[in-house]
PyMOL CGO cylinders between C-alpha atoms (Angstrom):
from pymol import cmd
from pymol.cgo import CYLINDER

trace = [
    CYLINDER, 8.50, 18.32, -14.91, 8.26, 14.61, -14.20, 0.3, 1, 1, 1, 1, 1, 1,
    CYLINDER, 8.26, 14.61, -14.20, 5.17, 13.01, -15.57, 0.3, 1, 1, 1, 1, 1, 1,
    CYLINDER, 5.17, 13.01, -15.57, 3.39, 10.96, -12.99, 0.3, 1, 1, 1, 1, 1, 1,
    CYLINDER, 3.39, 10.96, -12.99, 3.42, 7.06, -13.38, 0.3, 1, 1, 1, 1, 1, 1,
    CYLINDER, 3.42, 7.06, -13.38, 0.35, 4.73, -13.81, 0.3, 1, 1, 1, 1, 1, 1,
    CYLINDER, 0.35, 4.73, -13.81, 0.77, 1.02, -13.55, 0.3, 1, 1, 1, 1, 1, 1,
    CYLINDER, 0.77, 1.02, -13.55, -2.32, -0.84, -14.74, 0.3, 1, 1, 1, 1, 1, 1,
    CYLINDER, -2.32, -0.84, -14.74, -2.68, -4.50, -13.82, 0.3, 1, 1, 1, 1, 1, 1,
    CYLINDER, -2.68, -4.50, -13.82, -5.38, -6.76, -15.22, 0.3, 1, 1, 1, 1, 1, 1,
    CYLINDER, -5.38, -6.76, -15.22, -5.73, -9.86, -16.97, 0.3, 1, 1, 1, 1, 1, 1,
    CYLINDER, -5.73, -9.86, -16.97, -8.30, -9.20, -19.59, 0.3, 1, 1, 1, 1, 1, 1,
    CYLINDER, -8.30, -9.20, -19.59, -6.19, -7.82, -22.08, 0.3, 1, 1, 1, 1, 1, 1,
    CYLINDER, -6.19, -7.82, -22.08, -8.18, -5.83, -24.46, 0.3, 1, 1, 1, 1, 1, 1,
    CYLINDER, -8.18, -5.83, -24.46, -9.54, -3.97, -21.03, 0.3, 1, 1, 1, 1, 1, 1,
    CYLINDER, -9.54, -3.97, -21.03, -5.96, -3.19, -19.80, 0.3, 1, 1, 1, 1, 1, 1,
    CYLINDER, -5.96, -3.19, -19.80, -4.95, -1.84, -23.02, 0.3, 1, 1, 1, 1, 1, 1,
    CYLINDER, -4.95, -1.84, -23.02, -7.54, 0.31, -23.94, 0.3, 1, 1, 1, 1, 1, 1,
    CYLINDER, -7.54, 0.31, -23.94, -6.65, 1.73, -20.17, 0.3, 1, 1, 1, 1, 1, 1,
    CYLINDER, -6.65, 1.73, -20.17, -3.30, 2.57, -21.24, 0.3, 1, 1, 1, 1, 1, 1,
    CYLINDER, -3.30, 2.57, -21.24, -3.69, 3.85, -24.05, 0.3, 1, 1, 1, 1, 1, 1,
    CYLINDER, -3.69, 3.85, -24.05, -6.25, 6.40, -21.95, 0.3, 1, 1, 1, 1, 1, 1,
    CYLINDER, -6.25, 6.40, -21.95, -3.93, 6.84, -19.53, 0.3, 1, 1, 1, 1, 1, 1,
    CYLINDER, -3.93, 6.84, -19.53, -1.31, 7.73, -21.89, 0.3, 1, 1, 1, 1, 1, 1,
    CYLINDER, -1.31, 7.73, -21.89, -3.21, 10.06, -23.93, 0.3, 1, 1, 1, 1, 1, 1,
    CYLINDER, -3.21, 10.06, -23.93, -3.75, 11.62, -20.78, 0.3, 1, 1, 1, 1, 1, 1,
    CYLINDER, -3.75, 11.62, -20.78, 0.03, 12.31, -20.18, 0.3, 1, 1, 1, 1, 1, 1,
    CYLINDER, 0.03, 12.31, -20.18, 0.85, 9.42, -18.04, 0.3, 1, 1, 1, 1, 1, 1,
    CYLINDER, 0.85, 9.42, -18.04, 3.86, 7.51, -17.87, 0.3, 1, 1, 1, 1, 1, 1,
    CYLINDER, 3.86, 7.51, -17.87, 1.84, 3.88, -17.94, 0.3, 1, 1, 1, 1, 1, 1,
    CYLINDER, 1.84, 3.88, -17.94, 3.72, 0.65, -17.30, 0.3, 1, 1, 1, 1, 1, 1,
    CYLINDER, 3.72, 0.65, -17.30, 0.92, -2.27, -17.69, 0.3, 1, 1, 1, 1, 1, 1,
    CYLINDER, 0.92, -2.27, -17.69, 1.20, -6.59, -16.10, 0.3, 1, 1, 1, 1, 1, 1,
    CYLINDER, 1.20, -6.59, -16.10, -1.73, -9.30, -16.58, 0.3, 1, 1, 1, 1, 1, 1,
    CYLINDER, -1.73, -9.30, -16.58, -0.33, -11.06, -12.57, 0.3, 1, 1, 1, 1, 1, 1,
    CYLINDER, -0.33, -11.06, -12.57, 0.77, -10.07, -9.70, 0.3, 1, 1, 1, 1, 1, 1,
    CYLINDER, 0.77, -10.07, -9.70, 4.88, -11.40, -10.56, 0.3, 1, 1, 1, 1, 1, 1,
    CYLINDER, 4.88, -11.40, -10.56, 4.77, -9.40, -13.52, 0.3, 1, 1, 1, 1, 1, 1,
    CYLINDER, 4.77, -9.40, -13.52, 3.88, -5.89, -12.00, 0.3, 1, 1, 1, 1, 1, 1,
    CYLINDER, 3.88, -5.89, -12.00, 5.87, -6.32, -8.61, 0.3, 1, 1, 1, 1, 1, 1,
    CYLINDER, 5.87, -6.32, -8.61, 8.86, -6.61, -11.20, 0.3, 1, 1, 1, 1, 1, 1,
    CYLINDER, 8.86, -6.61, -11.20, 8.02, -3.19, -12.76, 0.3, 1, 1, 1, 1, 1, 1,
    CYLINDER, 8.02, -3.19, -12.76, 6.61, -1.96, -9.16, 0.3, 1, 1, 1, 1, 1, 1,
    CYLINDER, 6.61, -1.96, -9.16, 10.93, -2.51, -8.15, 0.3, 1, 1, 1, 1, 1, 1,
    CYLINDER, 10.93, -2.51, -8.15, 12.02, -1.17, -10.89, 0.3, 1, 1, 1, 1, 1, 1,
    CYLINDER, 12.02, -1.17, -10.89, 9.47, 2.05, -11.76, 0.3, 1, 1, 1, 1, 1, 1,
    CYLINDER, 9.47, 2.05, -11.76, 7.13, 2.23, -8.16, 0.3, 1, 1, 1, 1, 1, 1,
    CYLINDER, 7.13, 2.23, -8.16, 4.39, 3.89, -9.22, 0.3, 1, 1, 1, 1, 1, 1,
    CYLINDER, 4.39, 3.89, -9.22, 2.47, 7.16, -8.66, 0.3, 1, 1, 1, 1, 1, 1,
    CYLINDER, 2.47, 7.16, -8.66, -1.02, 5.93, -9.44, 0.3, 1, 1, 1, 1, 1, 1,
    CYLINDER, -1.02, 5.93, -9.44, -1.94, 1.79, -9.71, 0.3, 1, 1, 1, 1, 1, 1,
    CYLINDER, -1.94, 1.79, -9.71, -4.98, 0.33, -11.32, 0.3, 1, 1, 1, 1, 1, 1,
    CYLINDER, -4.98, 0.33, -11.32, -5.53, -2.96, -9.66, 0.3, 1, 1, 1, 1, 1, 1,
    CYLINDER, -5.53, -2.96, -9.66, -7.85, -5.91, -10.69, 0.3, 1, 1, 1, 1, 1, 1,
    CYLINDER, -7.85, -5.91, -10.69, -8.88, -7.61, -7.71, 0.3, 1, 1, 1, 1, 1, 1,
    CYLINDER, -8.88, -7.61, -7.71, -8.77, -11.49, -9.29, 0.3, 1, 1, 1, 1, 1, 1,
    CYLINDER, -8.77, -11.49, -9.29, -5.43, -12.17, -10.97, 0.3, 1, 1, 1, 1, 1, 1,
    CYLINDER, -5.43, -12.17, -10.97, -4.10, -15.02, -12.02, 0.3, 1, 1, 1, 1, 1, 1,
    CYLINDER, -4.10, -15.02, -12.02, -1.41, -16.58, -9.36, 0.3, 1, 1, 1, 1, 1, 1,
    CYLINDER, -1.41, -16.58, -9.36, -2.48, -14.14, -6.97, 0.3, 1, 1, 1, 1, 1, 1,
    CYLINDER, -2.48, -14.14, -6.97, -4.78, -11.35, -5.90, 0.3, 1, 1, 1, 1, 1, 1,
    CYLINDER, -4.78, -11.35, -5.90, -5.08, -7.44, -5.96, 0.3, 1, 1, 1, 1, 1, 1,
    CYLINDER, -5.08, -7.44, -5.96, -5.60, -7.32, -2.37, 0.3, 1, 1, 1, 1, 1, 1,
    CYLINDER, -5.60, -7.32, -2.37, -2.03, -9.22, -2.02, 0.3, 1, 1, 1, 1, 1, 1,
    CYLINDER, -2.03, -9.22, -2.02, -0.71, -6.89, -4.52, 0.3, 1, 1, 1, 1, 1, 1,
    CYLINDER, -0.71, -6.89, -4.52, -1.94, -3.93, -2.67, 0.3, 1, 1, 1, 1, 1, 1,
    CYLINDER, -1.94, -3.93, -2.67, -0.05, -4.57, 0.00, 0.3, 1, 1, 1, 1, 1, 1,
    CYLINDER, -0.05, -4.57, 0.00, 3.21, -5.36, -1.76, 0.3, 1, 1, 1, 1, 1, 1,
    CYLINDER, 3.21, -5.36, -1.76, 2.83, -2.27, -3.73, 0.3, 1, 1, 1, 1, 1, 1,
    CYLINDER, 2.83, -2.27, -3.73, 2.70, -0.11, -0.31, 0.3, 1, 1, 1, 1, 1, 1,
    CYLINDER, 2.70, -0.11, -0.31, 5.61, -1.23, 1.16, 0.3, 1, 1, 1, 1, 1, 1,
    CYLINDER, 5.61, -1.23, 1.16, 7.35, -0.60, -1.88, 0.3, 1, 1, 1, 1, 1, 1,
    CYLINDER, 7.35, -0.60, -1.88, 6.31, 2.90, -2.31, 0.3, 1, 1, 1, 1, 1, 1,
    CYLINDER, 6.31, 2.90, -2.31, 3.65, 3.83, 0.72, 0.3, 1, 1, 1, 1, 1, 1,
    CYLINDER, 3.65, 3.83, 0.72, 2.35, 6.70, -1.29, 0.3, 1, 1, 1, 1, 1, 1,
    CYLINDER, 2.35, 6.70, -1.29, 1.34, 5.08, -4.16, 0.3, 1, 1, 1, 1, 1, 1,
    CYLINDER, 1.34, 5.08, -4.16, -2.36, 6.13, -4.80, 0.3, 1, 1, 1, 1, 1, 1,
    CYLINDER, -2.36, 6.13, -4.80, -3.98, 2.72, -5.24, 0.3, 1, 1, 1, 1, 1, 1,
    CYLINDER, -3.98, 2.72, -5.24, -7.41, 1.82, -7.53, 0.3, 1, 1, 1, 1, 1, 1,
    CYLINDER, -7.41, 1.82, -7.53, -9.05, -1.51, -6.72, 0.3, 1, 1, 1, 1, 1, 1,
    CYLINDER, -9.05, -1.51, -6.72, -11.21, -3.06, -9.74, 0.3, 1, 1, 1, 1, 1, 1,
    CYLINDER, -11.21, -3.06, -9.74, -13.57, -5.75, -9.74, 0.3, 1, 1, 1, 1, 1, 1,
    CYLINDER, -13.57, -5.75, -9.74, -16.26, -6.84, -11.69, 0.3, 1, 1, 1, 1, 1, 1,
    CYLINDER, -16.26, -6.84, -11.69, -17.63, -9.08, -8.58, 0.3, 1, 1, 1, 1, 1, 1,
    CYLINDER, -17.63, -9.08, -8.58, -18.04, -5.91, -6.51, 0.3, 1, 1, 1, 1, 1, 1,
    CYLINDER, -18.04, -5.91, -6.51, -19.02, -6.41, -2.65, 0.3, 1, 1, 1, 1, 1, 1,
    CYLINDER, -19.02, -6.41, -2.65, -18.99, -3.88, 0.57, 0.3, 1, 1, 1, 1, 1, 1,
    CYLINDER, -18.99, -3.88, 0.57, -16.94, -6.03, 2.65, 0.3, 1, 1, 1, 1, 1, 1,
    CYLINDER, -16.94, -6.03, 2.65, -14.29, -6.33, -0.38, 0.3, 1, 1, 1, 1, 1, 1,
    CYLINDER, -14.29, -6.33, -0.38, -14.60, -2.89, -0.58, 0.3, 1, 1, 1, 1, 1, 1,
    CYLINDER, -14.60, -2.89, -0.58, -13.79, -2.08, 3.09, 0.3, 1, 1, 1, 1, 1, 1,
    CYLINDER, -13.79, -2.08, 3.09, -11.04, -4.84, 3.39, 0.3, 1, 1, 1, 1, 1, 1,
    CYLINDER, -11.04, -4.84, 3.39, -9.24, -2.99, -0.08, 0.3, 1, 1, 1, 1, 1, 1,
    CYLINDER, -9.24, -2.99, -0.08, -9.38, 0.27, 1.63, 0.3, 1, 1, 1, 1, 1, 1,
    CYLINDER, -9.38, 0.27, 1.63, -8.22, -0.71, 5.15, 0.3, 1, 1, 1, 1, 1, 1,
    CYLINDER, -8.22, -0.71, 5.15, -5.51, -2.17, 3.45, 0.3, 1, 1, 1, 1, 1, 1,
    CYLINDER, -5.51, -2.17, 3.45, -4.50, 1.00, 1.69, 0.3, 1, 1, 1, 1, 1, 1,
    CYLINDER, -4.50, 1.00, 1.69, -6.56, 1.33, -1.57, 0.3, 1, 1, 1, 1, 1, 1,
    CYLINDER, -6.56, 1.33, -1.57, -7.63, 4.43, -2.55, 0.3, 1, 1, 1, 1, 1, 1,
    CYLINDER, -7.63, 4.43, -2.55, -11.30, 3.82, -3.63, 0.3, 1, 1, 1, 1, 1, 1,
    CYLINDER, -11.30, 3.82, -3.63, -13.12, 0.70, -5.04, 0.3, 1, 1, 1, 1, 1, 1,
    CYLINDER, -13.12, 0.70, -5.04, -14.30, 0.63, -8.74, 0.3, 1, 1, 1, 1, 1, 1,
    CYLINDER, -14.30, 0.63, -8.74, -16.83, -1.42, -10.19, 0.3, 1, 1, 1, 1, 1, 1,
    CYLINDER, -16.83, -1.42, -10.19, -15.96, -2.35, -14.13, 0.3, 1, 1, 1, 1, 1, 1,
    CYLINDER, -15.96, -2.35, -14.13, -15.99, -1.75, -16.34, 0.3, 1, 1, 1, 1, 1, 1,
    CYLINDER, -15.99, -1.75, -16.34, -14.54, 1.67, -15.45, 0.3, 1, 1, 1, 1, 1, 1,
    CYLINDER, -14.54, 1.67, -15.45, -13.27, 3.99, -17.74, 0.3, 1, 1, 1, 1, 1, 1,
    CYLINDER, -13.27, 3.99, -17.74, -9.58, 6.47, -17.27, 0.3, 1, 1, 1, 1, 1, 1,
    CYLINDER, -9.58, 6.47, -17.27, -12.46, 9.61, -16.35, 0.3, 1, 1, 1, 1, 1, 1,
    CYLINDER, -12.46, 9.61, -16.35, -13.89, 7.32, -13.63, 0.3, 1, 1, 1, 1, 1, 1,
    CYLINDER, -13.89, 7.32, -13.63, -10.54, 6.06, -12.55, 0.3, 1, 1, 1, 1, 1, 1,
    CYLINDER, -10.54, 6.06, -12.55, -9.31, 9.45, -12.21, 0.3, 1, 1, 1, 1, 1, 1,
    CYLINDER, -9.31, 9.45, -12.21, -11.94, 10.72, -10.07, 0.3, 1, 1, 1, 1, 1, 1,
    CYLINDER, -11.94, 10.72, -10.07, -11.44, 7.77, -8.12, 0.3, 1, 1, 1, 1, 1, 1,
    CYLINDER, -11.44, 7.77, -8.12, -7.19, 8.57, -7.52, 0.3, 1, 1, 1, 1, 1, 1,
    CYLINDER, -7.19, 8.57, -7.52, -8.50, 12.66, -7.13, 0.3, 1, 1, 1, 1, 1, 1,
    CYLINDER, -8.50, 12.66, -7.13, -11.00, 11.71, -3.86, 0.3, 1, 1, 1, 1, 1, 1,
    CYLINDER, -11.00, 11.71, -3.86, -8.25, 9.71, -1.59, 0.3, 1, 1, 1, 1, 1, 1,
    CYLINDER, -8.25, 9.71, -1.59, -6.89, 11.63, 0.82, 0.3, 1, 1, 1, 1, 1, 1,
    CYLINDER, -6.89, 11.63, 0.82, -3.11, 11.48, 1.49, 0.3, 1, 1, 1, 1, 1, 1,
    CYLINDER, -3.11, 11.48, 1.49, -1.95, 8.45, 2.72, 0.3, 1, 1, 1, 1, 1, 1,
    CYLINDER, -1.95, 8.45, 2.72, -1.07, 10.43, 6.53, 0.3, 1, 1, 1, 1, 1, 1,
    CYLINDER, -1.07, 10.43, 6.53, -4.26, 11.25, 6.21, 0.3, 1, 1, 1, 1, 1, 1,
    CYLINDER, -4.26, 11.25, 6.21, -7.91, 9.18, 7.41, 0.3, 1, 1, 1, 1, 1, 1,
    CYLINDER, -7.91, 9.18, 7.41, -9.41, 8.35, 4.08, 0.3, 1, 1, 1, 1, 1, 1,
    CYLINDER, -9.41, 8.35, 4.08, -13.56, 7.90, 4.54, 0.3, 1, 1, 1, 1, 1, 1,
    CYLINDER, -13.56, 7.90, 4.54, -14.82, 4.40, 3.16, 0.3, 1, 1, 1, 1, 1, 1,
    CYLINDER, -14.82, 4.40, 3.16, -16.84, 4.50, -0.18, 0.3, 1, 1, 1, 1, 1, 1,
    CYLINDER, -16.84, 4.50, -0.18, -20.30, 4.47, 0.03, 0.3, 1, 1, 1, 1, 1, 1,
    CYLINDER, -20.30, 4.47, 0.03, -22.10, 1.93, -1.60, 0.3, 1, 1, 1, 1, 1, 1,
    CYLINDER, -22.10, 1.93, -1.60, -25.64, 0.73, -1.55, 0.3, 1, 1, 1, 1, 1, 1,
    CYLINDER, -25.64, 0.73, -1.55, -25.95, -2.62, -0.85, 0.3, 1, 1, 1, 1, 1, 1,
    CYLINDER, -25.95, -2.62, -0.85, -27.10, -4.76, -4.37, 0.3, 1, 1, 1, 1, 1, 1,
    CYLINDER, -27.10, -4.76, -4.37, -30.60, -6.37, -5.04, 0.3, 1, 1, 1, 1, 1, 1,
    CYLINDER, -30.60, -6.37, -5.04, -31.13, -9.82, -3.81, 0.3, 1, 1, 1, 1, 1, 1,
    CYLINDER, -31.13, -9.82, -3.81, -31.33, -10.71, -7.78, 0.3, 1, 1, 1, 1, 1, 1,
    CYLINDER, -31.33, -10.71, -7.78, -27.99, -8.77, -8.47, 0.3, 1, 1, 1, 1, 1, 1,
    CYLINDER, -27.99, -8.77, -8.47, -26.02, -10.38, -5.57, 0.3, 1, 1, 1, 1, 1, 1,
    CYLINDER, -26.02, -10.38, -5.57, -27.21, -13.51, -7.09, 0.3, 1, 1, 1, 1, 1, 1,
    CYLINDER, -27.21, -13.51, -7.09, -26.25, -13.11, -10.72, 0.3, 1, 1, 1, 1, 1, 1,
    CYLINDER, -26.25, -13.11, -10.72, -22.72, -11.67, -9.52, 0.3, 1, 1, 1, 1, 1, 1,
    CYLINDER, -22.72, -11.67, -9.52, -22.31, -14.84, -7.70, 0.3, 1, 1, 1, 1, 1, 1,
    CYLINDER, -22.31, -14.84, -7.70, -23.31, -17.45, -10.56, 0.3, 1, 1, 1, 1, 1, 1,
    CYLINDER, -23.31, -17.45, -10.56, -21.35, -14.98, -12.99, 0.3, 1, 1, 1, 1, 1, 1,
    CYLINDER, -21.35, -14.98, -12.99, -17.87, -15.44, -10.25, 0.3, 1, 1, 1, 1, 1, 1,
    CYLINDER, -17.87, -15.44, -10.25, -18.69, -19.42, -10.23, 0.3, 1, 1, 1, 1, 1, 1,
    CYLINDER, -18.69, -19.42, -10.23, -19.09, -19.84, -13.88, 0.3, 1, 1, 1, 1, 1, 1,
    CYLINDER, -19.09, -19.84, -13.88, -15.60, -17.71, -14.29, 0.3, 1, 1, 1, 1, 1, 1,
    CYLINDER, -15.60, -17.71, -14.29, -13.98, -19.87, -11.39, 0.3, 1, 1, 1, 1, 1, 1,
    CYLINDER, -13.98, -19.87, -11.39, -15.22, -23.40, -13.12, 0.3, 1, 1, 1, 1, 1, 1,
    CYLINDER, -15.22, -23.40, -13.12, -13.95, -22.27, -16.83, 0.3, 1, 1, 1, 1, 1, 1,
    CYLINDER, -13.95, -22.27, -16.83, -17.28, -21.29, -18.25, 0.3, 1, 1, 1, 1, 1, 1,
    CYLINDER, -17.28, -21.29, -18.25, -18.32, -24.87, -17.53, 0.3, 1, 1, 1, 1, 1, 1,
    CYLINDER, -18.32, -24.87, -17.53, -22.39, -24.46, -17.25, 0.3, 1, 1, 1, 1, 1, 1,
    CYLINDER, -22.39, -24.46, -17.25, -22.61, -28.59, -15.60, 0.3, 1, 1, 1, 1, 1, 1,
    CYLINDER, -22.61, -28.59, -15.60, -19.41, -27.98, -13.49, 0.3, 1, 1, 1, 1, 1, 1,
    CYLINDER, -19.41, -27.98, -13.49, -20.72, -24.12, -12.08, 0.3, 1, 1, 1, 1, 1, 1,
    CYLINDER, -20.72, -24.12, -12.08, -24.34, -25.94, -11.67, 0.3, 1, 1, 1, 1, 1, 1,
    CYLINDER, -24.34, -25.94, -11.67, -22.36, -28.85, -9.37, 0.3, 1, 1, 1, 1, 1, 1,
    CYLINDER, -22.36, -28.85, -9.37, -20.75, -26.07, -7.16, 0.3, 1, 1, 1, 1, 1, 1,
    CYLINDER, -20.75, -26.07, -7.16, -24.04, -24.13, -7.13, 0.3, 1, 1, 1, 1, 1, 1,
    CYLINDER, -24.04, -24.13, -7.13, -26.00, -27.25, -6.31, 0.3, 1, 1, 1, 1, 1, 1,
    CYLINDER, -26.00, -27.25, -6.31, -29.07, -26.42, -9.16, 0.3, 1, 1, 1, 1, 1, 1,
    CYLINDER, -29.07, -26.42, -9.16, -30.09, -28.29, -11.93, 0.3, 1, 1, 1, 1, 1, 1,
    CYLINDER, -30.09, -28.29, -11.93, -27.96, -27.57, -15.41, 0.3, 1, 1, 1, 1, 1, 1,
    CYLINDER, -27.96, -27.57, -15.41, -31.08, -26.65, -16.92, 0.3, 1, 1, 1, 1, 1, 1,
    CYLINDER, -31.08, -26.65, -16.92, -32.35, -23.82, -14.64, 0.3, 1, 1, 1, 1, 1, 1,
    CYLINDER, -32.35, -23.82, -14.64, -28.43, -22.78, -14.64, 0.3, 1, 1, 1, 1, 1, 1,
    CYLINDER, -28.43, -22.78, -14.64, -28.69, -22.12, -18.08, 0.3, 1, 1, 1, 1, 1, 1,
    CYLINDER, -28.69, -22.12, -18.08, -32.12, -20.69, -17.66, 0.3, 1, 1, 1, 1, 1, 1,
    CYLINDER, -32.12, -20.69, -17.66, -30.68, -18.07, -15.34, 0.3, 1, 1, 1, 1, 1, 1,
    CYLINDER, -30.68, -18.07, -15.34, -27.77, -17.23, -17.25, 0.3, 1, 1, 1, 1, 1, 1,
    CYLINDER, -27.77, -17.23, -17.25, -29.94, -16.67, -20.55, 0.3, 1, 1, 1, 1, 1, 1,
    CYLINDER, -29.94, -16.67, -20.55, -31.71, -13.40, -18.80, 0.3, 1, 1, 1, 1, 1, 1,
    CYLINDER, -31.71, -13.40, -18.80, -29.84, -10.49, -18.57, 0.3, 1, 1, 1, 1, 1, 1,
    CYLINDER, -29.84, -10.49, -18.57, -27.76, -9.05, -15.94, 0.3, 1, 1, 1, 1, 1, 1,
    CYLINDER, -27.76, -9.05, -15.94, -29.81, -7.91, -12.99, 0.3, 1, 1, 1, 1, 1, 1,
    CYLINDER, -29.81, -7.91, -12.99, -29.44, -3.86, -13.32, 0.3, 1, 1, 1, 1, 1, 1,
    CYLINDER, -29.44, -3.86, -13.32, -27.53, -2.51, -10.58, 0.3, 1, 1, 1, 1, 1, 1,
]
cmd.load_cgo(trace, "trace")
């Protein structure tokens, strides 16, 4: 019996690995890439049963990705990650062919119930329900994706949010807003 294929994509490293090593202790063939280059290469080679994507990659995106991986293989069962998490993301991912839409940090458990509840791709998949975040949450997501998109740079992510350095780092020395 073949075993069925995972390919994980995501540029944090230690995240990505400890996925594949789940995924693999789970019986899974897994084939891992940080960018989008690296797993259209395998994607060729190996397509996939099951992807893990990261939604921000370097050179590229998951949503771009997504689509390449379908037309290599239109049956590959397709996770969409992100730790910037929004509904319209969410809708555009699954229109586009993504299975379901997973907040990180997710672990194999969540990922798998995520691949188990999409529907065949013949089939109409229903869109993920999600309760909209807290003013405060939507917020901190969006200085957390500035301050990743500037480098960790506190003056440069206080430029592009147009606030004062100071109350940046005031902000950013609370905790995350709970979900």
């Amino acid at each position: 019996m073949k075993k069925s294929s995972v390919l994980v994509v995501d540029d944090d490293h230690v995240y990505r690995t400890r996925l594949v090593r789940a995924f693999a202790d789970r019986g899974f063939g897994v084939h891992e890439a940080d960018d989008v280059e690296a797993a259209l290469t395998i994607a060729r080679v190996t397509p996939p049963d099951y992807a893990v994507l990261d939604l921000k990659l370097p050179k590229g995106s998951g949503i771009v990705l997504l689509e390449a991986l379908k037309r290599i293989r239109a049956t590959t069962n397709v996770v969409m990650l992100t730790g910037y998490g929004s509904i319209a993301t969410a809708v555009d991912a699954v229109k586009r062919g993504a299975t379901s839409f997973v907040p990180k940090p997710a672990d194999v458990d969540d990922l798998l119930v995520a691949f188990a509840s999409g529907a065949h791709p013949s089939e109409p998949r229903a869109l993920p329900s999600h309760e909209a975040p807290s003013l405060a949450r939507a917020e901190w997501e969006h200085i957390q994706r500035v301050l990743v998109d500037c480098g960790g740079n506190v003056s440069q992510a206080a430029r592009v949010l147009r606030i004062e350095r100071k109350s940046l780092q005031r902000k950013l020395a609370k905790n995350p807003v709970p979900r």
